[in-house]
C-alpha positions as CSV (number, residue, x, y, z in Angstrom):
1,X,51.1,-24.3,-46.7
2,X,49.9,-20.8,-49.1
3,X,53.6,-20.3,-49.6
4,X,54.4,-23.8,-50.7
5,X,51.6,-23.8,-53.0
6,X,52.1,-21.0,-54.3
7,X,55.9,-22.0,-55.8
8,X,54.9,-25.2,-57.0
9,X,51.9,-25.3,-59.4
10,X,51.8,-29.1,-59.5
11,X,51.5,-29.4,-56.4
12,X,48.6,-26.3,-56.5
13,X,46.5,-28.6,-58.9
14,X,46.6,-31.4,-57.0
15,X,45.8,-30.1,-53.8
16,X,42.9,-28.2,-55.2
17,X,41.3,-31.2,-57.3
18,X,41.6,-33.3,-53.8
19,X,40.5,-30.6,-52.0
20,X,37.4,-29.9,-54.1
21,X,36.8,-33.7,-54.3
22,X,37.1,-34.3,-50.6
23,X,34.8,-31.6,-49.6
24,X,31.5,-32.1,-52.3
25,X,32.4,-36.0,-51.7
26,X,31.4,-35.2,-48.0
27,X,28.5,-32.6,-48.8
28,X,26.5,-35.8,-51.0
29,X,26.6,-38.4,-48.0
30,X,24.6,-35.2,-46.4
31,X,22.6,-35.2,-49.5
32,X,21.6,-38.6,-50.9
33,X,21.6,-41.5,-48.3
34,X,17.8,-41.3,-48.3
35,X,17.6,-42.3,-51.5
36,X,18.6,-45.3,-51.2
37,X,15.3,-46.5,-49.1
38,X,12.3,-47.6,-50.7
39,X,10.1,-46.4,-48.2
40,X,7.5,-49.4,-49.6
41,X,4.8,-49.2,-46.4
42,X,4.6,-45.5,-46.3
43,X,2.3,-43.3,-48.1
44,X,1.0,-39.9,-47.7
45,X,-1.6,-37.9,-49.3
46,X,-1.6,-41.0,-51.9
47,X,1.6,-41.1,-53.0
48,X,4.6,-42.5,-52.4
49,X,6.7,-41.7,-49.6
50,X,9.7,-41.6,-51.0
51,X,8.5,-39.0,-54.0
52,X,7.1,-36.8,-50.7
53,X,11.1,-37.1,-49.3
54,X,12.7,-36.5,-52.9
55,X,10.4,-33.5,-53.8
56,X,10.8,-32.3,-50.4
57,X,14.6,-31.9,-50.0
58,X,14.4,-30.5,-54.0
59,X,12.5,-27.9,-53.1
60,X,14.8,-26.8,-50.0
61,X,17.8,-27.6,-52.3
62,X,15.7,-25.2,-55.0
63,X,15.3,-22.8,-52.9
64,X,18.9,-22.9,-51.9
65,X,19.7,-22.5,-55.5
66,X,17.5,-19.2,-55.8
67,X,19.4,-17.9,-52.9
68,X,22.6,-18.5,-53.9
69,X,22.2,-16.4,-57.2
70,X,22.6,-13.4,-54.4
71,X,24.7,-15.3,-51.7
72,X,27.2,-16.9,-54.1
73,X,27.2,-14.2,-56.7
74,X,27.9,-11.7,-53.9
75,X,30.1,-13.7,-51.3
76,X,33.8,-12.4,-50.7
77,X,36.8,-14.7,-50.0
78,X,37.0,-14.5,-46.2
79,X,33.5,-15.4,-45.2
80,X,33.7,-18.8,-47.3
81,X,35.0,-21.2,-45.1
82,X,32.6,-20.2,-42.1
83,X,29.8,-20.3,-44.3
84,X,30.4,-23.7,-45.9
85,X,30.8,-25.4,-42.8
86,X,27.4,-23.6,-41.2
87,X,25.6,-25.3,-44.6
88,X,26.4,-29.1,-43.5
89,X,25.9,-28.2,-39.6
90,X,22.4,-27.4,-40.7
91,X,21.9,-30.0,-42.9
92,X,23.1,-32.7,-40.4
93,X,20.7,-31.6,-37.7
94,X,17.8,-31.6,-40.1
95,X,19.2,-35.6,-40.8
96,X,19.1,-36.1,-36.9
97,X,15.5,-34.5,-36.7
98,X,14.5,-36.6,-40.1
99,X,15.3,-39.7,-37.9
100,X,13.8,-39.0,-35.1
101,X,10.5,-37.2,-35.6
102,X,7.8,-40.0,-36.3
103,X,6.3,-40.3,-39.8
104,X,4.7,-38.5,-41.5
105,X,5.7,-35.5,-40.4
106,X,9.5,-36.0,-41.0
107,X,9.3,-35.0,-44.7
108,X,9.5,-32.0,-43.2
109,X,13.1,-31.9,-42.0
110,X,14.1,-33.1,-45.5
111,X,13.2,-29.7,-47.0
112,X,15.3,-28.4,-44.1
113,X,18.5,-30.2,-45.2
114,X,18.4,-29.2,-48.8
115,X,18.1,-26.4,-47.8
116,X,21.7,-25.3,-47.2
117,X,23.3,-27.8,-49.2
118,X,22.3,-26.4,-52.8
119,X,24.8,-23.2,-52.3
120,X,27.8,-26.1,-51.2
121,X,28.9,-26.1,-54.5
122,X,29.3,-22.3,-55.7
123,X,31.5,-21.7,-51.9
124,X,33.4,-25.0,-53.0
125,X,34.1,-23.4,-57.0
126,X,35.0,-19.8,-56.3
127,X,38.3,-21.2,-54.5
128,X,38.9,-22.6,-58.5
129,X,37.5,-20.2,-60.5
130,X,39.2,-17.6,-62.6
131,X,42.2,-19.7,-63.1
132,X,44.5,-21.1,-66.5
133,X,43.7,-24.4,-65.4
134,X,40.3,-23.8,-64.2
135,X,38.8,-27.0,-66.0
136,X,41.5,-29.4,-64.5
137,X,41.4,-28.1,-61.0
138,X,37.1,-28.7,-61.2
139,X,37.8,-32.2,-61.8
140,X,37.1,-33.3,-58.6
141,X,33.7,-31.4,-58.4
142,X,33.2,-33.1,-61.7
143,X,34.1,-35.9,-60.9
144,X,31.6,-36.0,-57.8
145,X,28.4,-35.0,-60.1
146,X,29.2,-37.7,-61.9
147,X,30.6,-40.9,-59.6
148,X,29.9,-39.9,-56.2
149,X,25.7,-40.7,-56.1
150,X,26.6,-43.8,-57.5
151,X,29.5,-45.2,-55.3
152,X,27.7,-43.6,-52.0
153,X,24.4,-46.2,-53.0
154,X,26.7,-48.9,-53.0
155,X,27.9,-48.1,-49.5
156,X,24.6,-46.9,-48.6
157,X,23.1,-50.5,-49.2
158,X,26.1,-52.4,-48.2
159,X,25.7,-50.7,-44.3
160,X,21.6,-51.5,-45.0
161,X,22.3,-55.3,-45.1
162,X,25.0,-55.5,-43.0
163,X,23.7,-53.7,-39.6
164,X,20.1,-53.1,-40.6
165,X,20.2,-49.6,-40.1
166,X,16.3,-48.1,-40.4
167,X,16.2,-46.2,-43.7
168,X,15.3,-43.6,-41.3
169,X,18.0,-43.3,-39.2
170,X,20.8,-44.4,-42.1
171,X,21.1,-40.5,-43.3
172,X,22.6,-38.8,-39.9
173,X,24.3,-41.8,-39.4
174,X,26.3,-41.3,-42.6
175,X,26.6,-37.8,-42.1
176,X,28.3,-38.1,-38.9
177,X,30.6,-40.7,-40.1
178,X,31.6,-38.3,-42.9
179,X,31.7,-35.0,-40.7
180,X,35.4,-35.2,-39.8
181,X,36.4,-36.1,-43.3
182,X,34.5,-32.7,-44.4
183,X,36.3,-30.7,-42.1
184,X,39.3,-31.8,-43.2
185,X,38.8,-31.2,-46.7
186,X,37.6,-27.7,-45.9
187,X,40.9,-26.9,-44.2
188,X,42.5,-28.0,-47.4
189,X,40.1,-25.3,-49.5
190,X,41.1,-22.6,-46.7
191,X,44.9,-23.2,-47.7
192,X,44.3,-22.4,-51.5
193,X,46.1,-19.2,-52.3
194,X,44.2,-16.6,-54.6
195,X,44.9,-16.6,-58.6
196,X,47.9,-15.0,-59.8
197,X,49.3,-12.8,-62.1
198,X,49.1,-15.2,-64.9
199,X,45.5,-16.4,-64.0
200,X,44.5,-12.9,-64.4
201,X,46.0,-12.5,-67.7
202,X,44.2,-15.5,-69.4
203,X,41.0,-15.7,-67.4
204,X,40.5,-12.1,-66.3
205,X,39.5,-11.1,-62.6
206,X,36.9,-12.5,-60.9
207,X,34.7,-9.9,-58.1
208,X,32.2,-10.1,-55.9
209,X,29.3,-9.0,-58.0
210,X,26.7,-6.1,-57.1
211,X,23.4,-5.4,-58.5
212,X,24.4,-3.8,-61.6
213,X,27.1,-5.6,-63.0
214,X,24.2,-8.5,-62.2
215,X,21.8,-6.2,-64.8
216,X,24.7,-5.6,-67.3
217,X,25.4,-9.3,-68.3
218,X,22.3,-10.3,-68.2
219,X,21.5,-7.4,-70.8
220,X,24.3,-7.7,-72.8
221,X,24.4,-11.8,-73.0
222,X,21.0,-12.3,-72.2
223,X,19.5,-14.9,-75.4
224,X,22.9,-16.3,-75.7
225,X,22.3,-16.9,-71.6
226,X,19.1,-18.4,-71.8
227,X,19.9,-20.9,-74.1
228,X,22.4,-22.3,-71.7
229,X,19.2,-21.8,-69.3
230,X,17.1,-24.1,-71.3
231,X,19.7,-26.8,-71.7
232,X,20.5,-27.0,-68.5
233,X,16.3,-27.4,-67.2
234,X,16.3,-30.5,-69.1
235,X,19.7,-32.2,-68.2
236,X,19.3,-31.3,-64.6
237,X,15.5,-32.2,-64.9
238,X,16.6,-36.1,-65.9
239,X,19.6,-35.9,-64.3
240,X,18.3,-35.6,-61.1
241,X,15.5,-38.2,-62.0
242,X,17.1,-41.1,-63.2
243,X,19.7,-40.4,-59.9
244,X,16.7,-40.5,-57.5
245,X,15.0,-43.5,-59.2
246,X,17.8,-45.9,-60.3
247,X,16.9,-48.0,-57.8
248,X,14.1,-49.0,-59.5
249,X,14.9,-48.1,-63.1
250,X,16.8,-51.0,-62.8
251,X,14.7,-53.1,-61.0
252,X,12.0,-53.1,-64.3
253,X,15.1,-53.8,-66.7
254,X,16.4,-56.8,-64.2
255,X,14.8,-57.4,-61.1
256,X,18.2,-59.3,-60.2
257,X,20.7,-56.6,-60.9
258,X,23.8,-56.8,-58.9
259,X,24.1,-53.8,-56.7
260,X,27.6,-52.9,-57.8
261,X,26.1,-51.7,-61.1
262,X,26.0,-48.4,-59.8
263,X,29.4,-47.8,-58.8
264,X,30.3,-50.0,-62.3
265,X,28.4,-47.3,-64.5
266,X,28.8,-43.9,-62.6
267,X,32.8,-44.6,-62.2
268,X,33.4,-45.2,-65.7
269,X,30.7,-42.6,-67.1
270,X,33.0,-39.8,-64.2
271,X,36.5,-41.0,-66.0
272,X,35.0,-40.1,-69.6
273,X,33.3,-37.3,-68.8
274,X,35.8,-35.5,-66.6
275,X,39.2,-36.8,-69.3
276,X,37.0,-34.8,-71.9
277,X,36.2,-31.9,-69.7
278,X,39.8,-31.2,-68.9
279,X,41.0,-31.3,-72.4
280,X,39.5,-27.8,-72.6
281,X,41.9,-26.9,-70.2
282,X,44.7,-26.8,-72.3
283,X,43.1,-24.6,-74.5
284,X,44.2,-21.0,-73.9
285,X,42.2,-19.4,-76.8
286,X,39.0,-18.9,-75.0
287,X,37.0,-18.7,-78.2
288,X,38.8,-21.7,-79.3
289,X,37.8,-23.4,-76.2
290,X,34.2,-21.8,-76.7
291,X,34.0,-24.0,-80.1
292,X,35.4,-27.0,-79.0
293,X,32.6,-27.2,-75.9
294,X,30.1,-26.5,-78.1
295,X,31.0,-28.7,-80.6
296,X,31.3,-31.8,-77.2
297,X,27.5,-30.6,-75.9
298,X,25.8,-31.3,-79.7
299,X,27.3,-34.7,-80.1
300,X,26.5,-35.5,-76.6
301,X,22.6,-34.7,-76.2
302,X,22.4,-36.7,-79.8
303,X,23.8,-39.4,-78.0
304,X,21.5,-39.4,-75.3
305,X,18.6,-39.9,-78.4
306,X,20.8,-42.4,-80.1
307,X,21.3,-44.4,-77.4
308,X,17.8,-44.9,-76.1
309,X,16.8,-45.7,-79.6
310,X,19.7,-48.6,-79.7
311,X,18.5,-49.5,-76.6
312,X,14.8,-50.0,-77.5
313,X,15.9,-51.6,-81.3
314,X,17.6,-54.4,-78.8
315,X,21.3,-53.4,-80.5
316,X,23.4,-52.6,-77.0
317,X,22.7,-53.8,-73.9
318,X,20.8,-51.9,-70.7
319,X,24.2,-51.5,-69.3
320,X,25.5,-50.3,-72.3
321,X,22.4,-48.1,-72.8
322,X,22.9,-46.4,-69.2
323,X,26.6,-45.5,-69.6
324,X,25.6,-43.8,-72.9
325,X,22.9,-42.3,-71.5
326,X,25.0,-41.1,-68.7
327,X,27.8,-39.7,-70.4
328,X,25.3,-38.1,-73.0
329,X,23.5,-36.4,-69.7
330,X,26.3,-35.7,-68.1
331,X,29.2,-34.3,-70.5
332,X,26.6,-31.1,-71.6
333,X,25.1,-30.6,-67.3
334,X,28.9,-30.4,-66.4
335,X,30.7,-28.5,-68.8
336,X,28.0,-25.7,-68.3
337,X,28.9,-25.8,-64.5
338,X,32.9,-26.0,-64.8
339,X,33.4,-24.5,-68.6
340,X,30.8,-22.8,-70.2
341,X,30.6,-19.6,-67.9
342,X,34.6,-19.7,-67.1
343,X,35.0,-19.5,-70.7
344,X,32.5,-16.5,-71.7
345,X,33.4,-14.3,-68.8
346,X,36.9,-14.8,-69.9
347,X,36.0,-14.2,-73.5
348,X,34.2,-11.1,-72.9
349,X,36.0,-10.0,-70.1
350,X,32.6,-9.2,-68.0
351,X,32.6,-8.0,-64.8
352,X,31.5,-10.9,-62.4
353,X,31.4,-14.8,-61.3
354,X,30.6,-18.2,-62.5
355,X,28.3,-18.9,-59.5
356,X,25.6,-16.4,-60.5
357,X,25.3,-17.8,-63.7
358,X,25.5,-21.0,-62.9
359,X,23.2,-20.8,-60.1
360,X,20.1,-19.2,-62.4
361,X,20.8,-22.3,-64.4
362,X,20.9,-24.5,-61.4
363,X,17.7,-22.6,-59.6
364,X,15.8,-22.9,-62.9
365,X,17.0,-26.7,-63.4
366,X,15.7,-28.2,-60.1
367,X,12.4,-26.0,-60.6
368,X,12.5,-28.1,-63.6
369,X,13.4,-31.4,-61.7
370,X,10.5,-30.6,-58.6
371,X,7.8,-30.0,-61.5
372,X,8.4,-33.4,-63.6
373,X,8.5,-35.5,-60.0
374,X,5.0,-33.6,-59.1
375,X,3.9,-34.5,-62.7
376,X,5.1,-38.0,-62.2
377,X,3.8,-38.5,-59.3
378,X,0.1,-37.6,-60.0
379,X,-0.3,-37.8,-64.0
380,X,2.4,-40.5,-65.4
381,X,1.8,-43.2,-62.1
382,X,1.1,-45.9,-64.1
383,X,3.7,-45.1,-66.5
384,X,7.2,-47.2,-65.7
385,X,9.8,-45.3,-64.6
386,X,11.8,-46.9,-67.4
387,X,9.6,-45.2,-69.7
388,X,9.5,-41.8,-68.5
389,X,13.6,-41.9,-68.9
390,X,13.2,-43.0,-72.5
391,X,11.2,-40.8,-73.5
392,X,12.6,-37.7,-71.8
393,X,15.6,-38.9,-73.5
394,X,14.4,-38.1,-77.1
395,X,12.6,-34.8,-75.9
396,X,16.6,-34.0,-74.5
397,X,18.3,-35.0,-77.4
398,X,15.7,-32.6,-80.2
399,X,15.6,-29.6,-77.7
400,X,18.8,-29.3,-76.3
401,X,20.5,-29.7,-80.1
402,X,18.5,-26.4,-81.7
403,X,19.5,-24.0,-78.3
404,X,22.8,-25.1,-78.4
405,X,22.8,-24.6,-82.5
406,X,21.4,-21.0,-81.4
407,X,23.7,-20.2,-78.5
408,X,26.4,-21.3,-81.2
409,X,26.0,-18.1,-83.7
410,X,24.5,-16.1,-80.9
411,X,27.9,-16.1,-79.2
412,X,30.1,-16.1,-82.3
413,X,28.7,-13.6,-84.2
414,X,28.9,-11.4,-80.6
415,X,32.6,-12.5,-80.8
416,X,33.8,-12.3,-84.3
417,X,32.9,-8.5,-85.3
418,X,34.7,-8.0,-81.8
419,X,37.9,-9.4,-82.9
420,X,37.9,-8.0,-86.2
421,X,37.1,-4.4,-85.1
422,X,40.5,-5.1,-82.7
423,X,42.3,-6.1,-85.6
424,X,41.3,-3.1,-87.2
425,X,42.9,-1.3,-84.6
426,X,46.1,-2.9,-84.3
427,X,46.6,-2.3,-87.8
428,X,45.9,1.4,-87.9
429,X,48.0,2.0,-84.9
430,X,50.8,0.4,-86.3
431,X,50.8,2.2,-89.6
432,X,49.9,5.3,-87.8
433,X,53.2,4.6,-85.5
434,X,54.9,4.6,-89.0
């Protein structure tokens, strides 16, 4: 099959956007089926049971995130498909022990399962990275941040109703249903040649980093870095929020809401997102490219801020509001994980990865999203969760617009004296080849 793909690049893409799809498709039924319980009778500590399950698997998946700035950053080709598939072994047996172990000491075994699966997606990515068409092949990992949660509660609450499954035992359940499909999918990532002479060319080399080409970029990159850092704390922050509690988000906008709303929203929020996303990967000037993401991520956090305020003027509706709000949350969270670092390492030609970048953003953002559940939980109680999103909305929309302004002439002024200094060059060379 590595022969076959390599002659025929249409078939390449394909197979790698199904591939990728199939296999972080499979990772969130390990992931998010718990969600999808209200948990209403259970309390611990005096708060809600399900905010003990949800901080509890974020902090695993957290710490997972931490990790994998050394595990992903540093992991070489052949060792990827055995340790993907040792990730959702563990996080299935923690599901199994979830079910089984009474309450209230199962909250436990949630922290167990996120555990493993936070470092799913940098094994799943460095099969895609470093390529000309690095953006299109991502799709389907994009396409999963955005769609999957949503589509998976649909199923999750259809298989509720229809067998009454306990909300305890519906999580292993699912993951055994989806373990086959996984493996399948990982075979697929295990048949994806490496990049070729071409990739190389445009996108530059991609290693297995060590501790001081870690040092280097973060020295040489490091404001225009943390920028990134700080947009990426609040997206993930509320993205992972109004995931966990759409349930009931919905429930204080209409308390009859029809349940395919999710799949409704999430589907068509994944098809704009990811159709803008890939636009960027028929950009070959990667400073061109740099511009044109940049310029996407300011008009999209203003959108989360306009919407909101449309919303609460009574101008668009709360369906309306939520696919705005979506695709405003979503557009700036996932080019950071599928362009943004692709880009600049190509741009500067520095020695490393996307997965240690993106995993200090991702390690920093669900710090961010364990810290405003905590605060939720035991400071804004009374406060809806409707009105935690709104707000959080504006706060996104003012913050996120001045680091990205920032990052903006950070990078470019990094850039620009760069390319002139090689123009320079050029010239002198060829009037001293005269």
């Amino acid at each position: 099959m590595k022969k076959l793909l390599k002659k025929s690049e249409i078939l390449l893409t394909i197979w790698c956007i199904v591939a990728a799809f199939g296999t972080y498709f499979c990772m969130y039924a390990f992931r998010k089926p718990f969600t999808t319980g209200l948990y209403e009778n259970y309390e611990l500590w005096g708060v809600g049971y399900k905010s003990i399950l949800i901080i509890s698997q974020v902090c695993g998946y957290m710490l997972s995130k931490i990790i994998g700035i050394k595990v992903i950053a540093e992991l070489k080709s052949k060792k990827r498909i055995a340790l993907i598939i040792s990730l959702i072994v563990i996080a299935e047996l923690a599901l199994v022990a979830f079910g089984f172990v009474p309450f209230p000491y199962n909250f436990v075994f949630l922290f167990f399962n996120g555990l493993p699966l936070g470092m799913v997606w940098g094994v799943i990515f460095s099969f895609l990275e470093g390529r000309k068409l690095t953006e299109f092949l991502a799709l389907g990992l994009s396409l999963n941040l955005v769609m999957t949660s949503g589509v998976l509660k649909t199923f999750y609450l259809f298989l509720q109703e229809t067998y009454h499954i306990s909300e305890f035992h519906l999580p292993y359940s699912i993951g055994l249903f989806f373990l086959p499909l996984f493996l399948l999918f990982v075979w697929m990532l295990a048949q994806i040649p490496p990049p070729n002479e071409e990739d190389l060319y445009l996108r530059s080399q991609r290693f297995a980093m060590k501790k001081a080409d870690k040092i280097l970029i973060i020295k040489e990159f490091g404001l225009g870095l943390l920028c990134f850092v700080g947009v990426y704390l609040l997206l993930a922050s509320m993205r992972d929020f109004r995931d966990n509690f759409a349930v009931e988000v919905w429930r204080e906008i209409d308390p009859q809401f029809n349940k395919t709303i999710f799949s409704e929203i999430e589907t068509t929020i994944g098809l704009v997102v990811v159709s803008l996303i890939a636009l960027n990967a028929f950009i070959k000037n990667n400073f061109q490219s740099y511009l044109t993401f940049s310029g996407m991520m300011l008009l999209a956090v203003l959108l989360c801020g306009g919407s909101t305020w449309a919303f609460q003027e009574v101008l668009i509706s709360p369906k309306t509001w939520m696919l705005s709000l979506g695709i405003g949350l979503f557009l700036p969270y996932l080019l950071i994980q599928t362009v943004v670092f692709e880009r600049l390492i190509a741009l500067f030609k520095a020695r490393g990865n996307v997965g240690f970048l993106v995993y200090i953003c991702d390690s920093v953002g669900y710090l961010g999203s364990v810290v405003l559940l905590i605060y939720r939980e035991f400071f804004l109680k009374k406060i809806s969760f409707l009105n935690i999103l709104m707000t959080f909305s504006y706060v996104i929309s003012f913050v996120c617009f001045i680091l990205l302004i920032v990052q903006l002439f950070y990078f470019s002024n990094k850039y620009l004296p760069r390319t002139i200094t090689s123009r320079k060059l050029l010239t002198f060379g060829k009037l001293g080849g005269k």
